[in-house]
C-alpha positions in Angstrom: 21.4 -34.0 74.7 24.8 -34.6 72.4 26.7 -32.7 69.9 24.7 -31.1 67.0 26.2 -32.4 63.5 29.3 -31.2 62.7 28.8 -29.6 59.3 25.1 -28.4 59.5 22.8 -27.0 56.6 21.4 -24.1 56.9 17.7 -23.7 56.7 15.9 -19.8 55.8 15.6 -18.3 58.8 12.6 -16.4 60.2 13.2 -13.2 58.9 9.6 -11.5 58.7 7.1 -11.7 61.6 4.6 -15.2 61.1 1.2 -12.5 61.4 2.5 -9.8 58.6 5.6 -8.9 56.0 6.9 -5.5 57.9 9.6 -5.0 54.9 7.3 -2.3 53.4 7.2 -0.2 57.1 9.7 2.4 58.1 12.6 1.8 60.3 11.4 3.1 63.6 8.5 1.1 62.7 10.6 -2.4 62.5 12.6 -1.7 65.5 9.3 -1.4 67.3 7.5 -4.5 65.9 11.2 -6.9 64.9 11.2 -10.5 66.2 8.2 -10.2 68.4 6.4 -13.3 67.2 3.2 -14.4 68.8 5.0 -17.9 68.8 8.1 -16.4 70.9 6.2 -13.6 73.2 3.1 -15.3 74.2 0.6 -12.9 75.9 3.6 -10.8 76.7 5.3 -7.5 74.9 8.5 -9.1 75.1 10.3 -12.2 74.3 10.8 -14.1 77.5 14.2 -15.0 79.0 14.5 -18.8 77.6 17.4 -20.0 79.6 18.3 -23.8 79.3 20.9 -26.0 77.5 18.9 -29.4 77.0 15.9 -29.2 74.6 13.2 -31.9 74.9 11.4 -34.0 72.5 8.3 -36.0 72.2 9.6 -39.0 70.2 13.1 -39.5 68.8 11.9 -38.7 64.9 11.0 -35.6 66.4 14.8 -35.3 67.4 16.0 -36.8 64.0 13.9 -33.9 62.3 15.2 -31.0 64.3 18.8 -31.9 63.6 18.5 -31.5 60.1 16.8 -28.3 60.4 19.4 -25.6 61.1 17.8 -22.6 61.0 16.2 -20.0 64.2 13.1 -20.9 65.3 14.2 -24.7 65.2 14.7 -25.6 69.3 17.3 -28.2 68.8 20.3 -27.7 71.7 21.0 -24.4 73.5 23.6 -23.6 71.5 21.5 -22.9 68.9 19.7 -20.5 70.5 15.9 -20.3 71.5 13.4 -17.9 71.3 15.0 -14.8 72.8 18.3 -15.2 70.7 16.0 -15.7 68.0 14.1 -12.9 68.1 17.0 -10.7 68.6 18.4 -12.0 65.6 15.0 -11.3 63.3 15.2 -8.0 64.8 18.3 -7.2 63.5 17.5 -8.6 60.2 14.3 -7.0 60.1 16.6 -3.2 59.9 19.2 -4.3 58.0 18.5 -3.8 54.2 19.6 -6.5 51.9 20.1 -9.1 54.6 19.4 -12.6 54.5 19.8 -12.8 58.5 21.8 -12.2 61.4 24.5 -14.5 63.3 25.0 -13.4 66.9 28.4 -13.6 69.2 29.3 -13.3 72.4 31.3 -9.8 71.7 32.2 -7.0 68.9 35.6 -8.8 68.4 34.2 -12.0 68.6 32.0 -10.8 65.5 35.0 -9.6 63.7 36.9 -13.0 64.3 33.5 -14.9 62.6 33.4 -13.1 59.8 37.3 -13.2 59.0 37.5 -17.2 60.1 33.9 -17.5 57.7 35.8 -16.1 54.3 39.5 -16.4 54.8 41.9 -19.6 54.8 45.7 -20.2 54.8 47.3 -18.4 52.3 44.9 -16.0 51.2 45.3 -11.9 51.2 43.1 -9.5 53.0 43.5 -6.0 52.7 42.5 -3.8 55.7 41.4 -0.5 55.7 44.7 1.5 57.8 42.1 3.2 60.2 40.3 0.2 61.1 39.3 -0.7 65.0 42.7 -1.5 66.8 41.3 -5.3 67.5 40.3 -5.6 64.1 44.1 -4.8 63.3 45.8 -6.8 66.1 43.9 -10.0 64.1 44.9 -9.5 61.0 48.4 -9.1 62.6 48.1 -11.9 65.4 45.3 -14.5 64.8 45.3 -14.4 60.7 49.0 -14.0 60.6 49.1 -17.2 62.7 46.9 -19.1 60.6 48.6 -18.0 57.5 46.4 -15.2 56.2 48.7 -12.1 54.8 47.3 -8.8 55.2 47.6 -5.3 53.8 46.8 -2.4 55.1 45.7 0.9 52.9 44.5 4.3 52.6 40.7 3.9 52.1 40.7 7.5 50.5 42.9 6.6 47.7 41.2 4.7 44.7 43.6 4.1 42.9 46.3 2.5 44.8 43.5 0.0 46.8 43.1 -0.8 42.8 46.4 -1.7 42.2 46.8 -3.7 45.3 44.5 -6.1 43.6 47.8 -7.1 41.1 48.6 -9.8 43.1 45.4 -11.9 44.2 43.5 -10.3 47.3 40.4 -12.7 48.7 39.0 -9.9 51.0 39.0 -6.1 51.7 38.0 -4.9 55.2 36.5 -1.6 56.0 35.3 0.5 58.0 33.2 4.0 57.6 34.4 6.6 59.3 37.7 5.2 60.6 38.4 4.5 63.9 39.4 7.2 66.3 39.9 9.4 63.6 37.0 9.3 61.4 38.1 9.5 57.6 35.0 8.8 55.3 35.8 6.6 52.7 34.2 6.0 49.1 32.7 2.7 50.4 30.6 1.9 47.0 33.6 2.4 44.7 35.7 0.5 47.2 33.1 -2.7 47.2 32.5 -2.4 43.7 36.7 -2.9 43.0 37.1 -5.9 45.0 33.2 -7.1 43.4 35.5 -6.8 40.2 38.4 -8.4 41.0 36.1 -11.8 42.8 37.3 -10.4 46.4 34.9 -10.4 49.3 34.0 -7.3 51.5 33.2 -6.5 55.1 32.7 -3.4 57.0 32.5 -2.3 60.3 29.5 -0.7 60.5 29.3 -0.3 64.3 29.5 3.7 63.9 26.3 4.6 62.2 24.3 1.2 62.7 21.8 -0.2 60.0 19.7 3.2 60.7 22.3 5.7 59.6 24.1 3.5 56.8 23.1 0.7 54.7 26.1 -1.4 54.0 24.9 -4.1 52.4 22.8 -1.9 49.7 26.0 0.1 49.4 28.3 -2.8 48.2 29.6 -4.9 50.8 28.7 -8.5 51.4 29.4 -9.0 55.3 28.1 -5.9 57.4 29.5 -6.5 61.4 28.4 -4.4 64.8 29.5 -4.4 68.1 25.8 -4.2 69.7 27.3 -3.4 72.9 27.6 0.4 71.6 23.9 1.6 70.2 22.2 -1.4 70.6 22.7 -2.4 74.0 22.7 1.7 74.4 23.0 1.5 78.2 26.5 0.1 79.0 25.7 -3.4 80.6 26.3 -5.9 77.9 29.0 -7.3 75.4 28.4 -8.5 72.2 28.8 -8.7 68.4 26.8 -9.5 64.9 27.2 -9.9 61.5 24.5 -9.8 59.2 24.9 -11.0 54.9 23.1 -12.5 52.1 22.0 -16.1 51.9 26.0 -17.5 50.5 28.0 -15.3 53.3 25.1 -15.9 56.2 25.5 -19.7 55.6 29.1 -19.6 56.0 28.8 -17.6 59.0 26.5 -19.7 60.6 28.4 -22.4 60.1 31.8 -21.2 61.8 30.1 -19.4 64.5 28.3 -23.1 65.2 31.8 -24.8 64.8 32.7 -22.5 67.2 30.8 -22.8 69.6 29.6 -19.1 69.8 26.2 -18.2 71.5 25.0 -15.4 73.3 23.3 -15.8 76.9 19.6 -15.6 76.8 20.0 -12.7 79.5 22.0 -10.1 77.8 20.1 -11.3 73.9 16.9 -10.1 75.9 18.6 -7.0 77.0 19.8 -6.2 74.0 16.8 -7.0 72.5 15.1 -4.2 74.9 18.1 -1.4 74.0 17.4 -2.0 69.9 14.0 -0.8 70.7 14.9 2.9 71.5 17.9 2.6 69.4 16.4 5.2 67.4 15.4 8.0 69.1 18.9 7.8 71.1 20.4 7.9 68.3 18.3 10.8 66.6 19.3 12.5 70.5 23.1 11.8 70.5 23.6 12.8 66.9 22.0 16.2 67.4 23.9 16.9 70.5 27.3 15.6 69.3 26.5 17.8 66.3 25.9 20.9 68.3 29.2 19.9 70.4 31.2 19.5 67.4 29.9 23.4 65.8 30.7 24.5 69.4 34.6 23.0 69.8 35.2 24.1 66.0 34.9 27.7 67.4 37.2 27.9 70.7 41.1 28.8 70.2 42.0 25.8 72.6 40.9 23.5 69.6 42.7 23.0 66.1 40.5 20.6 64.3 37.2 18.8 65.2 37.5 15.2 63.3 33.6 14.2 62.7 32.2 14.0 59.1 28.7 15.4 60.4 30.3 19.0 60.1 30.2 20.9 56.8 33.6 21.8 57.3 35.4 17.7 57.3 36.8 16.4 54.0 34.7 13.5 54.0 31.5 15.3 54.1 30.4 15.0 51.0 30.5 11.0 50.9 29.0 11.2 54.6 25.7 13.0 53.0 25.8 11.3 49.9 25.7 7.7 51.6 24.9 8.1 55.1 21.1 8.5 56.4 22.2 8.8 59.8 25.3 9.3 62.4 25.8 9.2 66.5 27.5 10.8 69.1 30.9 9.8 68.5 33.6 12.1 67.4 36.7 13.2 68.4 38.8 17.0 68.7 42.4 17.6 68.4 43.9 20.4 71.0 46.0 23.3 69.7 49.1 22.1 71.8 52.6 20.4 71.7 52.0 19.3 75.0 50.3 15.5 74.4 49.9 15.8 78.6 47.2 18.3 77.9 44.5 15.8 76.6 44.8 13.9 79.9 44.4 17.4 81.8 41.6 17.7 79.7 39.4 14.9 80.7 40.9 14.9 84.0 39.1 18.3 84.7 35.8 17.2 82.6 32.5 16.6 85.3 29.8 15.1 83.8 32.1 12.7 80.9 33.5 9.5 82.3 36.8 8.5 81.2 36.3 4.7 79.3 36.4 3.2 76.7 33.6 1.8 74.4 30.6 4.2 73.7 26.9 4.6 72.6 25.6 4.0 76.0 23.5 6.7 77.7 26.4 8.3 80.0 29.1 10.7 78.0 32.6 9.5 78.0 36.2 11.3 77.0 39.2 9.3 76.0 42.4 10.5 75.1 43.7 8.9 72.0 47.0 8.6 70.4 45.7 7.2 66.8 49.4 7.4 65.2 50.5 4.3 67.2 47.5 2.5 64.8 48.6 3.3 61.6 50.7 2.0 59.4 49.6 3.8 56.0 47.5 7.1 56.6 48.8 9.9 57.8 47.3 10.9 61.1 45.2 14.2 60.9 46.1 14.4 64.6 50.0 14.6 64.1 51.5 14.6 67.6 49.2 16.9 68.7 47.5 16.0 71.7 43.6 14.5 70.9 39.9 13.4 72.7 37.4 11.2 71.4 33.9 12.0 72.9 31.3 9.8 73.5 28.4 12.3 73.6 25.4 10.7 75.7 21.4 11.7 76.5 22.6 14.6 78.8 21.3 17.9 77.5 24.0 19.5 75.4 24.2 22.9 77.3 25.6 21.1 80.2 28.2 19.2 78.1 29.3 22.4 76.2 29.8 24.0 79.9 31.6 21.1 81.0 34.3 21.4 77.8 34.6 25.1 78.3 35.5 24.6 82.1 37.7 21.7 81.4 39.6 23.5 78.4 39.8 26.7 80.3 41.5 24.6 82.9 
């Protein structure tokens, strides 16, 4: 089996189940029922594991006819997928409002690369939220720079200078709700609805509260990305990325990933595909225990500030309520110290939290950070103070709270 074509149209995708339309159910609902078509499950629950690069035809029109339909649910060449890369795919689609479909790829960052490489060309602008996900910022600084892209960065809190960036001609804004490591909340509908006015694309990272807890697309942006190796894989075993648009932005990232060569193994789109299903309830889980975490730290003299825009107490509150259905166990806590040592003695001493990176797997992590080497606009709401982001995971909140007391007594 060759090459597909090198510039391939894009057919509508399945983006409803073939039996019934689920858009009219309730989340939990369509994380439950999402891209399990009799066609693709059989007799079974789930999707099987469809593992193979060479697709077979009866007759040669057959192969003719299957090259000119691009779209999932087409078996064509393995690197268009099959069945269990499709399904995942609907499934994400199926809980993302205002999306066309879904493109998968092989990682978070490989995500982010698609949908910059899908919008941007030599010599355009993008402007970059200045709290955005280091990778994100090391390709707009590497990779784009490279290619000839110029970027930006900004304050996301601040209107009206992101307003007057838009003097000289900007192609795409890049965001990101809360920030990265230190979790501003921006105004992300009167950001989108700037660069909508000034013919500039937008994209957000929406890897933090996940289709469930904020819908990005219905809020302004055209390109919504996640990592799916944080909530949706949920259990700390796979590596992967998405990005989800209308029909225009959808086509063009369909197209670059295919130029690409992206795909996602079979293997991890069916485990994936199994962590999406209890995505909610670990979710509902983490958030309530983060949130009881967070009340907790705010209250011990070891700790100056809690940085999560769940509490009452964080600036961004207010636009975290207003927009925001949803949030997760991820936050971080600045210590009351000089000593920037102390946040390593801190996890050091922790028990039951792992020290790691990544997050929204079952198992709580602790990771001292050191945000002010990431920005280049914002001030940090950490200063040099020393700092912990916590991953909070499906152990019982009691136990974690006793864990941080020992660990900060020590």
């Amino acid at each position: 089996m060759g090459c597909g074509p090198r510039h391939a149209q894009t057919a509508r995708p399945h983006n409803v189940s073939a039996d019934t339309d689920d858009s009219g159910l309730n989340p939990a609902t369509r994380l439950v029922r999402g891209g399990r078509r009799k066609e693709w499950t059989g007799p079974v629950v789930n999707p099987p594991v469809w593992r193979g690069s060479t697709h077979l035809y009866d007759r040669d029109a057959d192969r003719q006819a299957a090259g000119g339909n691009n779209s999932d649910g087409q078996f064509f060449y393995g690197r268009r997928g099959a069945p269990t890369q499709w399904a995942l795919a609907e499934a994400l689609t199926a809980i993302e409002q205002g999306a066309y479909a879904t493109q998968l790829y092989p990682s978070g960052v490989a995500a982010i690369a698609g949908c910059m490489l899908a919008v941007l060309k030599p010599g355009d602008r993008l402007l970059m939220a200045d709290n955005a996900y280091d990778p994100s910022r090391s390709m707009a600084t590497g990779l784009l720079a490279r290619m000839g892209v110029t970027t930006t960065f900004f304050d996301p809190r601040d209107l009206a200078a992101f307003e007057a960036l838009f003097a000289d001609p900007v192609r795409a804004v890049w965001l990101e709700a809360p920030g990265s490591l230190t979790f501003e909340m921006c105004d992300v509908p009167a950001l989108t609805a700037i660069a909508r006015a000034h013919g500039a694309v937008s994209m957000i990272d929406n890897t933090w509260a996940s289709p469930l807890g904020f819908a990005a697309l219905e809020h302004g942006c055209d390109i919504v990305m996640m990592s799916l190796s944080k909530h949706v894989g949920g259990h700390s075993d796979l590596i992967m990325g998405s990005a989800s648009a209308g029909k225009r932005w959808y086509t063009a990232l369909r197209r670059t990933a295919q130029e690409l060569g992206q795909v996602v193994s079979p293997d991890d789109a069916a485990l994936a595909a199994r962590g999406l299903r209890t995505m909610g309830v670990r979710l509902e889980a983490q958030t309530r225990s983060a949130l009881k975490m967070a009340q907790w730290l705010e209250a011990q003299p070891q700790v100056a500030r809690v940085l999560c825009p769940m509490l009452p107490s964080d600036p961004g509150h207010a636009l975290w309520h207003r927009d925001f259905t949803g949030g997760c166990g991820l936050f971080a806590f600045v210590l009351n110290s000089d000593d920037p040592a102390h946040s390593a003695r801190v996890a050091d001493a922790l028990q039951l939290f792992g020290i790691g990176y990544s997050w929204g797997g079952f198992e709580s992590l602790a990771l001292p950070i050191t945000p002010g080497v990431h920005r280049n606009r914002m001030p940090c709401p950490t200063g040099g103070a020393p700092a912990l982001r916590l991953a909070i995971g499906l152990e019982d909140a009691d136990d974690l709270i006793a864990d941080l007391a020992q660990a900060l007594r020590a």
